[in-house]
Structure formats: structure tokens, C-alpha cells
Backbone bond lengths (Angstrom), bond angles and torsions (degrees), N, CA, C in turn:
res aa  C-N    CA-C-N  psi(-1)  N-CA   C-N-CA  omega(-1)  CA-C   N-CA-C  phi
1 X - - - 1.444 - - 1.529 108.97 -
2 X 1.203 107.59 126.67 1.963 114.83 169.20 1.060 124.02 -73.75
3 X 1.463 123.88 87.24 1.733 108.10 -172.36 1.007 111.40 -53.75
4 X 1.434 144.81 -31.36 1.139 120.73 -179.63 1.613 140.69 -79.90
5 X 1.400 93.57 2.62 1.608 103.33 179.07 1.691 89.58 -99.94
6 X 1.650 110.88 -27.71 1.928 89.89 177.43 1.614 113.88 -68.99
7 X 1.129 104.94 1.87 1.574 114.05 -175.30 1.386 92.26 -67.15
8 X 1.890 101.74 -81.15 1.519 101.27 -164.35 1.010 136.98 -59.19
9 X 1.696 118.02 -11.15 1.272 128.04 153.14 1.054 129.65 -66.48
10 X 1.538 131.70 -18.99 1.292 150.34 153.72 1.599 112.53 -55.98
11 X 1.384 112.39 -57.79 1.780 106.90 174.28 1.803 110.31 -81.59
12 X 1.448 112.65 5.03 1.594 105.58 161.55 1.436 111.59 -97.11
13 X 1.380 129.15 -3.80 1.576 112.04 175.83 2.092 96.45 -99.86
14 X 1.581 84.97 123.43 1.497 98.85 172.47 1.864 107.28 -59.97
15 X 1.113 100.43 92.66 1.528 120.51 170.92 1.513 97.94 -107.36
16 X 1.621 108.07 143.68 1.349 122.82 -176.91 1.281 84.58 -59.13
17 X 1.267 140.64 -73.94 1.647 139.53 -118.12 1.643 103.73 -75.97
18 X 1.599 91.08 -23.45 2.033 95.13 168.44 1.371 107.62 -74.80
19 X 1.310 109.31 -51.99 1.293 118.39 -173.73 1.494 132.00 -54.58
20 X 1.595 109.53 -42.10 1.103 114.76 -166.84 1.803 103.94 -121.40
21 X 1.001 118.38 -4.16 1.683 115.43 -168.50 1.271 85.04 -110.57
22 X 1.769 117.49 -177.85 1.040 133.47 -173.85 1.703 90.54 -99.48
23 X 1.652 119.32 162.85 1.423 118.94 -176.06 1.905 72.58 -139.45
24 X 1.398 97.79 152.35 1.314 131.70 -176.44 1.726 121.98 -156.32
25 X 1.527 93.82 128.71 1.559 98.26 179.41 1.177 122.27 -127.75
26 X 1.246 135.47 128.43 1.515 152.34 -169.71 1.155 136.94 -109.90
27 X 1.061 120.13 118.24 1.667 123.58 -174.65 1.604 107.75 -110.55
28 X 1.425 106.15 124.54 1.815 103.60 -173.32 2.013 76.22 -124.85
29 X 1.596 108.47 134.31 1.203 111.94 160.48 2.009 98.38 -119.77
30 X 1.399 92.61 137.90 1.411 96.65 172.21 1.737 127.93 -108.30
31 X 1.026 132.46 -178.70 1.381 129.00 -142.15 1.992 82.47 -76.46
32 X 1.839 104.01 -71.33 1.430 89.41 -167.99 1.278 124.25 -122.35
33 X 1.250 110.67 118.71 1.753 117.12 -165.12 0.870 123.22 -54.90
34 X 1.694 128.33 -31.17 1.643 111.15 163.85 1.378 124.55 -48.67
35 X 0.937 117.62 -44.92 1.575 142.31 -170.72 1.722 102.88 -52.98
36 X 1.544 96.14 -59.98 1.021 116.59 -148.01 1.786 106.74 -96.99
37 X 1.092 131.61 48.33 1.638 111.70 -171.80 1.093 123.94 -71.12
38 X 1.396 73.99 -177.69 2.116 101.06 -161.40 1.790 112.66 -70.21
39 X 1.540 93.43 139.85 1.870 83.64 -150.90 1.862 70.13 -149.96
40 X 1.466 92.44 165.43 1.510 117.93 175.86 1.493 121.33 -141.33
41 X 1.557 139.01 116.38 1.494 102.21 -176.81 1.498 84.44 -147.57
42 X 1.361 103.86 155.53 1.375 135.48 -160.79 1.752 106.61 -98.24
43 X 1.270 130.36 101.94 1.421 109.76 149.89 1.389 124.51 -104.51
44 X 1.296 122.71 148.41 1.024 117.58 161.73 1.432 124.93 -128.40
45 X 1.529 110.21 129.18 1.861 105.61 -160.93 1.845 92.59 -126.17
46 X 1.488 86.31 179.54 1.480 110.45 -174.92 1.914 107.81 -31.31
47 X 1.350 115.65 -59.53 0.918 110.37 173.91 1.269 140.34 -136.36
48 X 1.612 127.31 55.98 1.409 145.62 -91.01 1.078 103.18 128.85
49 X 1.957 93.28 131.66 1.650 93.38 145.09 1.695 90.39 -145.39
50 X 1.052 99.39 170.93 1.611 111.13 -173.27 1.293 116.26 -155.23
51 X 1.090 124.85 135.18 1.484 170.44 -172.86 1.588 108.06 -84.76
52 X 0.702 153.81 125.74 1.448 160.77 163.88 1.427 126.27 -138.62
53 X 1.454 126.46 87.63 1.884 147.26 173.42 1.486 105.45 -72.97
54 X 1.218 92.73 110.90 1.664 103.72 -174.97 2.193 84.74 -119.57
55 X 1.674 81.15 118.81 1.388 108.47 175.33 1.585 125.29 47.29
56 X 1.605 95.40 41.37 1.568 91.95 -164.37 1.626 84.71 -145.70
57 X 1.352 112.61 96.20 1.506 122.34 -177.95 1.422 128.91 -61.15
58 X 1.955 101.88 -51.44 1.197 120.02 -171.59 1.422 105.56 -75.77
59 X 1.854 125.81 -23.61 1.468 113.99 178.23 1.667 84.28 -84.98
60 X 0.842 131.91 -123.99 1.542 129.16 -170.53 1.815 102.51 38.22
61 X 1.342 112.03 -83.62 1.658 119.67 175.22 1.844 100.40 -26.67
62 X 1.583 108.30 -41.61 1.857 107.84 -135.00 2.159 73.89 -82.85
63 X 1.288 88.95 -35.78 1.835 86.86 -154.74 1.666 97.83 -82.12
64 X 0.969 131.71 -7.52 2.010 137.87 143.27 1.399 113.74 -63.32
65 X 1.315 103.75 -62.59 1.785 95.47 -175.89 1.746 107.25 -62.63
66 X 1.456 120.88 -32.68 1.419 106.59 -170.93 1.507 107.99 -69.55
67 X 1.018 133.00 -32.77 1.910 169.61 -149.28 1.854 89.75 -91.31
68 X 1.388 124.00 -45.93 1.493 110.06 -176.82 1.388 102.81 -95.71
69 X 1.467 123.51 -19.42 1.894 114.96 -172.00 1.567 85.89 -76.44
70 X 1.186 139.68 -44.76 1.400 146.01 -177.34 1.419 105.70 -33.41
71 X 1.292 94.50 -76.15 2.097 117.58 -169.10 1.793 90.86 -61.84
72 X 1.445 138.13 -31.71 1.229 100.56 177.20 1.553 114.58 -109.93
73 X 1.339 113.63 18.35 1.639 119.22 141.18 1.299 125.92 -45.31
74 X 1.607 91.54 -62.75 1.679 98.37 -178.45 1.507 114.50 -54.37
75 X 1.151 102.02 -44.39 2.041 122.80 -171.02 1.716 94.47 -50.08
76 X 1.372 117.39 -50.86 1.304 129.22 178.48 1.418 115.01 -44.59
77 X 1.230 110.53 -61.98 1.633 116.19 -173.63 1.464 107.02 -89.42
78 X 1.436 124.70 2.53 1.204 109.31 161.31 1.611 119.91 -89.40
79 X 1.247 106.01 -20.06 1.122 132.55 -163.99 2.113 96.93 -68.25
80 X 1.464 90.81 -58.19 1.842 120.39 168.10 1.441 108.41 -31.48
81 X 1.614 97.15 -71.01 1.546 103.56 177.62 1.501 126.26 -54.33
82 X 1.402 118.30 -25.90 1.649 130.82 166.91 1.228 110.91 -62.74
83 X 1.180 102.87 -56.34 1.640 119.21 169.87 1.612 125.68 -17.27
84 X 1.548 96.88 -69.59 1.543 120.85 -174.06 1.596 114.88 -98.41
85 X 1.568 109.57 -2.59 1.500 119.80 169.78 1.574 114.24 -71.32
């Protein structure tokens, strides 16, 4: 399985918690990377959910860029729907 394509399939199903909560993503780099590996963990709270990339730069970048083509999808078809309203 590709996590990163379950990602974008994850921010394409209209789920309230995308929809309606705030989504947040985090990058924590720590002093020394052997020590310290590359980890990912998911919360999701009352109103929020968050993402947190511990020492892993290039997913961090991958899980922002998928997270902004998303937010200006939506912007797009809302934009559509004004349009033809």
C-alpha cells in the first residue's frame, strides 16, 4: 500500500472533519536522526486534526503540497457554483 496515494484519497472523500474542522500539518526535526527516527502520527480532536512529521522533510513538503492542490480544488468549484448561481 502507498501511503501517499491513501493520503490523497483520504482528503478526496468529503468527510466532515476535512470539511468542516481545521486540518494542520507539522514538521518537528530533531537534533540527531539516528537516534531519533522518522515517524508520522495522526491526531484527530474535537476540532482539528493534525498531522505531525518527525524528521521526515520531503513527506512533510509531499503531505503540504497534497493539502494545498486540495484547498484550491475546493476554492475552484466553489468559485463554479457562484458562477452558475
Amino acid at each position: 500500500m502507498n501511503i501517499f496515494k491513501t493520503f490523497e484519497t483520504y482528503l478526496k472523500e468529503p468527510l466532515s472533519i476535512l470539511r468542516d474542522n481545521f486540518f494542520q500539518i507539522i514538521s518537528l526535526q530533531t537534533g540527531n536522526i539516528f537516534e531519533n527516527k522518522p515517524s508520522m502520527n495522526v491526531n484527530l480532536m474535537k476540532n482539528k486534526t493534525q498531522i505531525t512529521v518527525i524528521n521526515n522533510e520531503k513527506l512533510y513538503n509531499l503531505l503540504s503540497l497534497v493539502t494545498h492542490r486540495a484547498k484550491l480544488k475546493e476554492k475552484e468549484i466553489k468559485e463554479k457554483k457562484n458562477e452558475s448561481a
